[in-house]
C-alpha positions as CSV (number, residue, x, y, z in Angstrom):
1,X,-46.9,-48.5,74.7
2,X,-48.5,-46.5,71.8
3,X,-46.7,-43.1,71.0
4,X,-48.9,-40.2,70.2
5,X,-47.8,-37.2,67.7
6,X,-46.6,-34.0,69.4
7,X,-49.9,-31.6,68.4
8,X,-48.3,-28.2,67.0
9,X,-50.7,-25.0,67.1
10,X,-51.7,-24.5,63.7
11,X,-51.1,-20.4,64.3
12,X,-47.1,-21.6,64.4
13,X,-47.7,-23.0,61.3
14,X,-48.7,-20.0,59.7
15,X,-46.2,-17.8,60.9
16,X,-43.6,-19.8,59.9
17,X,-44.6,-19.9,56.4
18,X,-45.3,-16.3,55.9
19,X,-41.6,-15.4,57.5
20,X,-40.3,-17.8,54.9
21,X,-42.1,-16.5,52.1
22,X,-41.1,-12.9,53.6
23,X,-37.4,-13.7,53.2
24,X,-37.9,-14.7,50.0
25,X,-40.0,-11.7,48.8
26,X,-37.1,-9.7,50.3
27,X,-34.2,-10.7,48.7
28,X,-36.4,-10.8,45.2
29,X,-36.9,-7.3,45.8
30,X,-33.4,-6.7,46.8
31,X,-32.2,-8.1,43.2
32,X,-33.9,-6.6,41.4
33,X,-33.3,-3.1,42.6
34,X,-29.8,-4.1,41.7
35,X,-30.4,-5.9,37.7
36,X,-32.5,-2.4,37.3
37,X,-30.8,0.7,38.8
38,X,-29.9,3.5,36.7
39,X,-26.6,2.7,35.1
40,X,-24.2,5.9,35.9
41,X,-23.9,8.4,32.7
42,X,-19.8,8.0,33.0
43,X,-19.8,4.1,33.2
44,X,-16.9,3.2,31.3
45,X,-17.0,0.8,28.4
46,X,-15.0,-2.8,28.9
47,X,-11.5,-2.0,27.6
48,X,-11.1,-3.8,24.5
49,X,-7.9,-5.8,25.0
50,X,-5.5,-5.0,21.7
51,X,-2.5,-7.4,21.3
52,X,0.3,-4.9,20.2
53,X,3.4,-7.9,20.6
54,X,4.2,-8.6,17.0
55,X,4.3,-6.4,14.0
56,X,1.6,-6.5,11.0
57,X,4.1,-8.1,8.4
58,X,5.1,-10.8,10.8
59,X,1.2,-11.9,11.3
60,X,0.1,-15.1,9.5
61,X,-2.6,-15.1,7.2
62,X,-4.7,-16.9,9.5
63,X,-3.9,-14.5,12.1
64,X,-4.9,-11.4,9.9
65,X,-8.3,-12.8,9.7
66,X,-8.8,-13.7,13.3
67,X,-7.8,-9.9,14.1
68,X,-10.2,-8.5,11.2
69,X,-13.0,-10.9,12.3
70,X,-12.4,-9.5,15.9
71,X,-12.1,-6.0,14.7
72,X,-15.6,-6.3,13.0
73,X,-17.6,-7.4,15.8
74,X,-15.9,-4.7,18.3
75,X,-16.9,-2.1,15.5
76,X,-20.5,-3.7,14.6
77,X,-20.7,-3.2,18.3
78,X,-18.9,0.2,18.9
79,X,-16.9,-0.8,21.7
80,X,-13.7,1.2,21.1
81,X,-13.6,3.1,24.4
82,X,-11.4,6.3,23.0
83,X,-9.4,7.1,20.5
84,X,-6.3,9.7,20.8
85,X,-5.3,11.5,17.7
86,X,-1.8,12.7,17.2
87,X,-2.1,16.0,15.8
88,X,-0.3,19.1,15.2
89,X,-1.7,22.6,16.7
90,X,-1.0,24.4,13.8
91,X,-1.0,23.2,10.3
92,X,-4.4,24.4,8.9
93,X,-5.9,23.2,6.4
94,X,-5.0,19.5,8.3
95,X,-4.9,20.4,11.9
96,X,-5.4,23.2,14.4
97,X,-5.4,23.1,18.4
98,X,-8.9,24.8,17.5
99,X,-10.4,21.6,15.9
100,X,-10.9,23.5,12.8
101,X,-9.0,21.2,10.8
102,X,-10.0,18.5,8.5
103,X,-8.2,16.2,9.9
104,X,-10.0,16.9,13.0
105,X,-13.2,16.8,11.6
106,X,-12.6,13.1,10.1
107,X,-11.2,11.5,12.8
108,X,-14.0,12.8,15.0
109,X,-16.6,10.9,12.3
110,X,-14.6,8.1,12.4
111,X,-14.4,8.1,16.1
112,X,-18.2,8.7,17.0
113,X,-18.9,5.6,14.1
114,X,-16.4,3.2,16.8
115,X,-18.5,4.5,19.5
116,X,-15.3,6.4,21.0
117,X,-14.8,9.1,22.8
118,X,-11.9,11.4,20.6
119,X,-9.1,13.4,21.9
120,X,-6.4,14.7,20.7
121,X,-2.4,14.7,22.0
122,X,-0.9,18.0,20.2
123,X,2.8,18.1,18.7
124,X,4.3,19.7,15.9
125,X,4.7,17.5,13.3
126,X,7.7,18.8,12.2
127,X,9.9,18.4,15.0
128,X,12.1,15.4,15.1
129,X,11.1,11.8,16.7
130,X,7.5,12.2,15.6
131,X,6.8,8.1,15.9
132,X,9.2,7.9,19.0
133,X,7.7,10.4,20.7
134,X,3.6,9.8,20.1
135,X,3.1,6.1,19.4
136,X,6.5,4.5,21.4
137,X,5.9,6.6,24.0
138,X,1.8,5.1,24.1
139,X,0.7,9.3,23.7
140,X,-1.7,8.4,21.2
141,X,-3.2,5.7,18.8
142,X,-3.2,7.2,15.1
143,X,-2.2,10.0,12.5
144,X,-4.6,11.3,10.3
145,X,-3.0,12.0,7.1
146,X,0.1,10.1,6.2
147,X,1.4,8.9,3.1
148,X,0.2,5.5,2.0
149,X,2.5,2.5,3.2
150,X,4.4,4.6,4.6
151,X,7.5,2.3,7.0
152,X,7.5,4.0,10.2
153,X,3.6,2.9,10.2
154,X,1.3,0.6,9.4
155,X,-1.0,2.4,7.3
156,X,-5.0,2.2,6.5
157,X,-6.3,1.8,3.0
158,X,-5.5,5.3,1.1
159,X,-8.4,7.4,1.8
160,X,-7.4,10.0,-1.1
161,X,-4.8,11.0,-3.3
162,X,-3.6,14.5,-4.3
163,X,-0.7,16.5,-5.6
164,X,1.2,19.4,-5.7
165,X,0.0,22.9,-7.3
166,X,1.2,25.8,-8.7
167,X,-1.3,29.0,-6.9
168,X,-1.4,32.3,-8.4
169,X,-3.8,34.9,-8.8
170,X,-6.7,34.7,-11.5
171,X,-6.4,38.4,-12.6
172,X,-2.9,38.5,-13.2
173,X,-2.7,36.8,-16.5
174,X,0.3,34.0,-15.6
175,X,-1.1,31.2,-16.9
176,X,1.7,28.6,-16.9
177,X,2.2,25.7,-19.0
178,X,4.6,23.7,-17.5
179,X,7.8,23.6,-15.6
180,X,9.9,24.7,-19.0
181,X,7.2,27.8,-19.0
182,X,9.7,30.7,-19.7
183,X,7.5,33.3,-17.6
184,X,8.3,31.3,-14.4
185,X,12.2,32.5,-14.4
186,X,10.7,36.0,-14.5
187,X,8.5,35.4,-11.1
188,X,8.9,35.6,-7.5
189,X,8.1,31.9,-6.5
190,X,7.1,30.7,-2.9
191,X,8.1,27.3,-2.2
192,X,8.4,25.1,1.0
193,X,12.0,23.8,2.1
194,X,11.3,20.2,2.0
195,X,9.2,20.0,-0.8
196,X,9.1,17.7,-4.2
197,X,7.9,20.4,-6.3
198,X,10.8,22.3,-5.3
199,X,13.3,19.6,-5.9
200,X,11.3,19.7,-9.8
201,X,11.4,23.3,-10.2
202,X,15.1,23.3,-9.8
203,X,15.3,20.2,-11.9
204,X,13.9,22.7,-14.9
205,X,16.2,25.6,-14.4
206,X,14.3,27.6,-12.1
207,X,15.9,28.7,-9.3
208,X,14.5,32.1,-8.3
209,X,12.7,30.6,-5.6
210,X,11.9,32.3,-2.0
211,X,11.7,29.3,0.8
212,X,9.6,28.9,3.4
213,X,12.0,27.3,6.1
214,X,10.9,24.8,8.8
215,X,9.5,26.1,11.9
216,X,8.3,24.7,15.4
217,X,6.1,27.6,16.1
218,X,3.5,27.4,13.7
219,X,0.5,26.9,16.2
220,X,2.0,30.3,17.8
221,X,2.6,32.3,14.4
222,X,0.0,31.3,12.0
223,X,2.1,33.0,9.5
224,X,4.8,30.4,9.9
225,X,2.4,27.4,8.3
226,X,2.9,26.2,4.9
227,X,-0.5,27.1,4.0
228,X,0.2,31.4,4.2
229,X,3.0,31.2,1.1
230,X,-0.7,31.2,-0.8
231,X,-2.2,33.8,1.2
232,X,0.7,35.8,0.0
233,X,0.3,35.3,-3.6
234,X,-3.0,36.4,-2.6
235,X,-2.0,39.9,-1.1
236,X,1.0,40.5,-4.0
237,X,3.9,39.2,-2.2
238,X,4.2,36.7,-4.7
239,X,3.4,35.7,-7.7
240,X,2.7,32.0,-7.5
241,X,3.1,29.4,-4.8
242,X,4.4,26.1,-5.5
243,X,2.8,24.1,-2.2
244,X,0.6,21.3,-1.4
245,X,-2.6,21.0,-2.8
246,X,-4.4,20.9,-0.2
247,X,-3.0,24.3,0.7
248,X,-4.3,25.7,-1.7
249,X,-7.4,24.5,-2.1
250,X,-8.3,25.5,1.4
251,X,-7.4,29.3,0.8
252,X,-9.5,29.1,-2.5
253,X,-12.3,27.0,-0.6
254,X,-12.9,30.7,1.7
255,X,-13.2,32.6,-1.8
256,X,-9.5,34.0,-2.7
257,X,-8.9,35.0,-6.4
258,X,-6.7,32.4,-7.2
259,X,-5.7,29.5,-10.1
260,X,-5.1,26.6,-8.9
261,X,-2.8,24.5,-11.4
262,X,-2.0,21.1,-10.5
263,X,1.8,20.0,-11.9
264,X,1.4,16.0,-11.1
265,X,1.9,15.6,-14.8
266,X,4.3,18.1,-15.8
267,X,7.1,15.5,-14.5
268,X,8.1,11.9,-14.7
269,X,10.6,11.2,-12.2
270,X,10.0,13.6,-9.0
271,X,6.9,12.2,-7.8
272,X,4.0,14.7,-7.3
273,X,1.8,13.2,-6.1
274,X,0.4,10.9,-3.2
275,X,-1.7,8.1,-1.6
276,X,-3.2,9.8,2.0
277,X,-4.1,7.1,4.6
278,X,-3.9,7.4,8.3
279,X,-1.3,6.0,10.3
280,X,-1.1,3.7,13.4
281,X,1.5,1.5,15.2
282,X,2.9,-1.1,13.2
283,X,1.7,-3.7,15.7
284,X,-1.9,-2.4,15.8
285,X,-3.8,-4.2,13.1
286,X,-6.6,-4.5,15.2
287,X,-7.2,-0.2,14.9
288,X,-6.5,-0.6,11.3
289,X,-9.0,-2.4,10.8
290,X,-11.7,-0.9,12.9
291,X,-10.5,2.4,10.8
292,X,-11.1,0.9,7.6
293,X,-14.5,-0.4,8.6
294,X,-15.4,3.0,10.1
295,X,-13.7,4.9,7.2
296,X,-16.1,2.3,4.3
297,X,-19.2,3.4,6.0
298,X,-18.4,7.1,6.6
299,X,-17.2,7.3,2.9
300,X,-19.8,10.2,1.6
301,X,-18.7,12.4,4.8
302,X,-15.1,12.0,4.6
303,X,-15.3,12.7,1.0
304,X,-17.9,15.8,1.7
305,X,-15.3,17.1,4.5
306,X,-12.6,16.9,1.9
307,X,-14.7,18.7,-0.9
308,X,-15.9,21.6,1.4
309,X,-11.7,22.0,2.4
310,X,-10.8,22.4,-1.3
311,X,-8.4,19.6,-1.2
312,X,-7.4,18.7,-5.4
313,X,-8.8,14.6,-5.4
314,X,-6.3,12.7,-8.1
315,X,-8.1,9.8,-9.7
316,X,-7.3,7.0,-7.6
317,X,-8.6,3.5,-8.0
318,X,-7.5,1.8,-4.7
319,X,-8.5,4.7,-2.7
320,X,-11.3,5.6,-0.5
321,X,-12.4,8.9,-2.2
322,X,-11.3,8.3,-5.9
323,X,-10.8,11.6,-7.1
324,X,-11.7,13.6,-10.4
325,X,-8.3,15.1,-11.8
326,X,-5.8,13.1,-13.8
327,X,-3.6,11.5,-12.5
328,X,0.0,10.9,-13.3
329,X,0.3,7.1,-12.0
330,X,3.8,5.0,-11.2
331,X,7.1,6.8,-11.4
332,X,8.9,4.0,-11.2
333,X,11.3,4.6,-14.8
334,X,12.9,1.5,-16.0
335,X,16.5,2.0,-15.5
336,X,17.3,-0.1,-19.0
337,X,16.1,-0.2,-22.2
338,X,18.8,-2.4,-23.8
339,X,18.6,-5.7,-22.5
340,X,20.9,-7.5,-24.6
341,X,24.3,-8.9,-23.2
342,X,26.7,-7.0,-21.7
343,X,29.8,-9.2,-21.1
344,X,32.1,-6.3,-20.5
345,X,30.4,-5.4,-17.6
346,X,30.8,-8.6,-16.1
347,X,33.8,-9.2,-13.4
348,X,36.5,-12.3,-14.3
349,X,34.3,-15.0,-12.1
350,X,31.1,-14.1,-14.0
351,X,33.2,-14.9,-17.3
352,X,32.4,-18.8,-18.4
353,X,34.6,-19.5,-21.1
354,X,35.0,-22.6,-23.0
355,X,38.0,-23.4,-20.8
356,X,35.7,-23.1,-17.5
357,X,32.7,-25.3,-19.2
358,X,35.2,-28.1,-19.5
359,X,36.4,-28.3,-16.8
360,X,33.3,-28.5,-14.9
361,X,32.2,-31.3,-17.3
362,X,35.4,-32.8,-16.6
363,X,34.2,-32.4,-12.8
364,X,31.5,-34.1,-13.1
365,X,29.2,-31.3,-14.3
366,X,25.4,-32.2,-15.8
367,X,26.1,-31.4,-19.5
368,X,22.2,-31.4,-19.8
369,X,22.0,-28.9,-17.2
370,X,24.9,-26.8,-18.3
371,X,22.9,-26.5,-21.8
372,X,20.4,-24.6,-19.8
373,X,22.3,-22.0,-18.4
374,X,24.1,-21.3,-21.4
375,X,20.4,-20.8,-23.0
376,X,19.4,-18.8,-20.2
377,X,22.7,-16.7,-20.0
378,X,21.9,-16.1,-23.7
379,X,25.5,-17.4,-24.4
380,X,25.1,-18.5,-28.2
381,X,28.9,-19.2,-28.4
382,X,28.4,-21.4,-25.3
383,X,25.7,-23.3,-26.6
384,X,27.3,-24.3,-30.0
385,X,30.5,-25.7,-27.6
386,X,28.0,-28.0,-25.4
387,X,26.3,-29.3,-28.6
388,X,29.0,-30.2,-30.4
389,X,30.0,-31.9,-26.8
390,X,27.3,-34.0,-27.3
391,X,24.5,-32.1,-25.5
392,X,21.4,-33.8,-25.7
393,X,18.7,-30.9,-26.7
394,X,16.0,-33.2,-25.4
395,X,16.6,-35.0,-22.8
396,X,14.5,-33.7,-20.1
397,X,15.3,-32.5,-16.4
398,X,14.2,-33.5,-13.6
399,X,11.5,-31.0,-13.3
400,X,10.8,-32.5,-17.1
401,X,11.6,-29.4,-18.8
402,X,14.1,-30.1,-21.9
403,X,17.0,-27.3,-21.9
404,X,14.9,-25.5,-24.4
405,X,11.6,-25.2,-22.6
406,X,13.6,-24.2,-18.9
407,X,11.8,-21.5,-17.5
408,X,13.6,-18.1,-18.1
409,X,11.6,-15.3,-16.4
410,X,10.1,-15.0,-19.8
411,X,7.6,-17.2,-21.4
412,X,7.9,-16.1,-24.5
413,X,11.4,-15.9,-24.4
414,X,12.0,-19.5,-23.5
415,X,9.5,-20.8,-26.4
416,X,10.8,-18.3,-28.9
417,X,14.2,-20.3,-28.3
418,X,12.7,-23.6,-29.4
419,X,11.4,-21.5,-33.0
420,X,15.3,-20.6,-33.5
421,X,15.1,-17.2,-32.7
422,X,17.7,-17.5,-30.4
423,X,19.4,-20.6,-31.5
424,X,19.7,-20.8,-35.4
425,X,19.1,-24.4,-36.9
426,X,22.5,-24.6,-38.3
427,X,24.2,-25.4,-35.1
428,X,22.7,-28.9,-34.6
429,X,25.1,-31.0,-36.2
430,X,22.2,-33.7,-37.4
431,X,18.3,-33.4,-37.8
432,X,17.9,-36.1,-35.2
433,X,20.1,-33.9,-32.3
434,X,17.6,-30.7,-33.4
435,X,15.1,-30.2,-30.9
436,X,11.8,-31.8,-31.7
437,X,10.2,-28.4,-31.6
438,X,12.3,-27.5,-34.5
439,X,11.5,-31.1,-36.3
440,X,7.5,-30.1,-36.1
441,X,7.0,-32.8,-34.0
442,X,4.0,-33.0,-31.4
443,X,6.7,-35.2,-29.1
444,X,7.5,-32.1,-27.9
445,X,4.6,-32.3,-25.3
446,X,3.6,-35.6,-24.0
447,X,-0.3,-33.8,-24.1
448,X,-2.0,-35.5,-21.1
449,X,-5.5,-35.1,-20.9
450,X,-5.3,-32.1,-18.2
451,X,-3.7,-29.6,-20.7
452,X,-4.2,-26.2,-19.3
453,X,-1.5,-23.5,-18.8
454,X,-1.9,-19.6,-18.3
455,X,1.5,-17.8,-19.7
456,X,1.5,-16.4,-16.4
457,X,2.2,-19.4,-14.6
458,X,5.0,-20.4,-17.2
459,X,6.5,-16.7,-16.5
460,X,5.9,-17.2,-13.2
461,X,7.5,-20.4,-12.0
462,X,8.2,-24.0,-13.0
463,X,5.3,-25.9,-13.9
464,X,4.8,-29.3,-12.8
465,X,5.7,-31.9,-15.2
466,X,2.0,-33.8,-15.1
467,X,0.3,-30.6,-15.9
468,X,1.8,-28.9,-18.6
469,X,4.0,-28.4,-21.6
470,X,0.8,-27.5,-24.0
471,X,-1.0,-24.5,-24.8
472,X,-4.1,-23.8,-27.0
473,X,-3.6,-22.8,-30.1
474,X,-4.9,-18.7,-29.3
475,X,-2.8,-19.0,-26.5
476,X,0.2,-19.7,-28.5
477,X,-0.7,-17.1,-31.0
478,X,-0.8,-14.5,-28.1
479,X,2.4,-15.1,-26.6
480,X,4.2,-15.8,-29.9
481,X,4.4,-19.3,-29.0
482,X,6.0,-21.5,-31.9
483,X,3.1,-23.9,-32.9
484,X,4.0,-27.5,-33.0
């Protein structure tokens, strides 16, 4: 028997359909009322995640540039979500619970150019456990104006450098020379307590000085900053202020009658003056960076901000603002002049005598190798001993250096050696133990084809025995290089 199809009404038909296609119009419109509603004005940004687990100094190179490259894009972006500023409530020109500082003013550039929101954590900065109790305790995320690599920190590129002044009043007629200037034993002198150009003043002879002491109310008693020791030469208290430029320049900045001397090169082993960078946690290289990005980029304000604040700018290569005035540069003083021998210094162990030297030969010793250390201890007595022991001038060490090329610290030095300044010809008991150099032989240097040598790398280190051992002829002529 035939089956016949069940006959559905073709109105059942329809109304299926449109309650299908009504379901789907539905949750359409329901989705896209969500991708499109308003997003709240106070939706917060996604945290950026900061790994603060190891230290700066203990990142790998290739770890440095994975944070930077990360630190770029979050800044390109501007997806720092805040930034908290440790600063102190009352230390105009720098800082002030009133945001008048310039410190405020910067960090609030360089916060709006990360795209965060900036707020500040107030402490006095002279109060004791400054890092402990701001960036250990998590209470904020940088400092504004600290000194250049300074340890406690990890530190930004310098933004500026400045220096210490003398201040005193234009109409008064103390021009000052320096810190031997006779007038300044005859003038009351404000200085602060902890300060470098105090420690030089007394280091001249001057000691008629009235201190401005450390205090913790400063934001309370404005009079209590370091800043007012000017605003006193200003109404007559004093006659000149020995303070921080940036003092200074800040009271002069609002019109005051006053001179402004910097003393950065009046003295050569106080430092006087000062890299400024700002400061984060050590383990935060992620903020550095995004600082130093922001800081690039918002150069010409920071700089205009500085300007406007009177702050004296020291010519400063590496830094961010580089400064007009001149600047004093490395205080490091070279503790010796004479660096010839000094035997009697040396304690009994450090004393090889001929009576040692045998006995290590007898030991076993490398007499090659003791010939080295004799030339590199500058021990002429020495060296006669192991050459008329049968020291072999040109045999070559491992390394293929012969005892008269070994690398010394000093390229020059170690070749000048080879021309007899150090070693006069007379000690070589026969032309053939002479060293080759001093025969004007070219055997000195085997001369392969790939015969290039800075006299940096031969200060430097050991070079490799399939490299070296030549040098152009100009090259030789700079260094004072015997020419073979």
């Amino acid at each position: 028997m035939q089956a016949t199809a069940l006959q559905v009404p073709k109105t059942a038909i329809l109304r299926t359909m449109f309650s299908k296609h009504l379901r789907t119009l539905t949750a359409a419109l329901c989705l896209a009322g969500f991708v499109f509603a308003p997003i709240p004005a106070n939706a917060q940004k996604p945290t950026i995640r900061r790994d603060l687990s190891k230290e700066f100094k203990d990142l790998t190179p290739s770890e440095q540039i994975a944070i930077r490259a990360a630190a770029k894009a979050a800044y390109k972006d501007k997806k720092l979500d805040k930034l908290v500023v440790c600063a102190d409530p009352g230390n105009l020109p720098y800082s002030d619970i009133n945001l008048e500082g310039m410190e405020n003013k910067i960090a609030q550039v360089l916060g709006d150019t990360m795209g965060a929101q900036v707020s500040f954590y107030w402490r006095p900065f002279l109060e004791r456990a400054l890092n402990r109790e701001t960036f250990d305790a998590r209470m904020c995320d940088v400092m504004m104006s600290v000194p250049a690599g300074y340890g406690s920190q990890l530190t930004t590129n310098p933004i500026y450098r400045t220096t210490y002044v003398l201040a005193y009043r234009n109409d008064k007629g103390s021009d000052i020379e320096n810190f031997d200037d006779p007038k300044l034993k005859d003038l009351k002198i404000g200085v602060f307590q902890t300060s470098g150009v105090r420690e030089a003043l007394v280091k001249h002879g001057v000691t008629n000085l009235q201190l401005h002491v450390v205090t913790h109310d400063a934001d309370l008693k404005p009079e209590n900053q370091p800043w007012y020791q000017v605003q006193q030469v200003v109404d007559g208290d004093l006659d000149v202020a020995a303070v921080w430029g940036p003092f200074a320049g800040w009271v002069k900045s609002k019109g005051a009658p006053i001179t402004i001397q910097p003393v950065n090169l009046w003295e050569d082993t106080v430092p006087l003056e000062f890299d400024i960078a700002a400061g984060v946690r050590k383990t935060d290289a992620f903020l550095k960076y995004m600082l130093e990005f922001a800081m690039e980029d918002k150069k010409d304000e920071i700089e205009k901000i500085l300007r406007d604040y009177g702050v004296p700018l020291v010519q400063c290569s590496r830094c961010l603002v580089q400064g007009d005035l001149p600047a004093h540069g490395s205080y490091t003083a070279v503790a010796q002049q004479d660096f010839k021998a000094h035997p009697e210094l040396a304690s009994p162990d450090q004393v090889v005598t001929k009576e040692k030297v045998e006995q290590w030969l007898a030991e076993g010793a490398d007499i090659t190798q003791e010939l080295s250390n004799a030339i590199i201890a500058n021990d002429l007595d020495r060296v006669k001993f192991l050459v008329s022991k049968g020291a072999d001038v040109n045999k070559a060490d491992n390394q293929g250096w012969t005892p008269l090329q070994a690398p010394r610290g000093n390229a020059t030095t170690a070749w000048s050696s080879c021309s007899s300044s150090l070693v006069p010809t007379s000690i070589w008991p026969t032309a053939a133990a002479r060293p080759l150099c001093l025969r004007r032989s070219r055997a000195i240097t085997s001369r392969p084809s790939r015969c290039s040598l800075s006299t940096a790398r031969i200060s430097k280190r050991r070079v490799p025995k399939d490299t070296v051992r030549c040098l152009s002829p100009s090259a030789r002529a700079n260094t004072n290089l015997p020419r073979h």
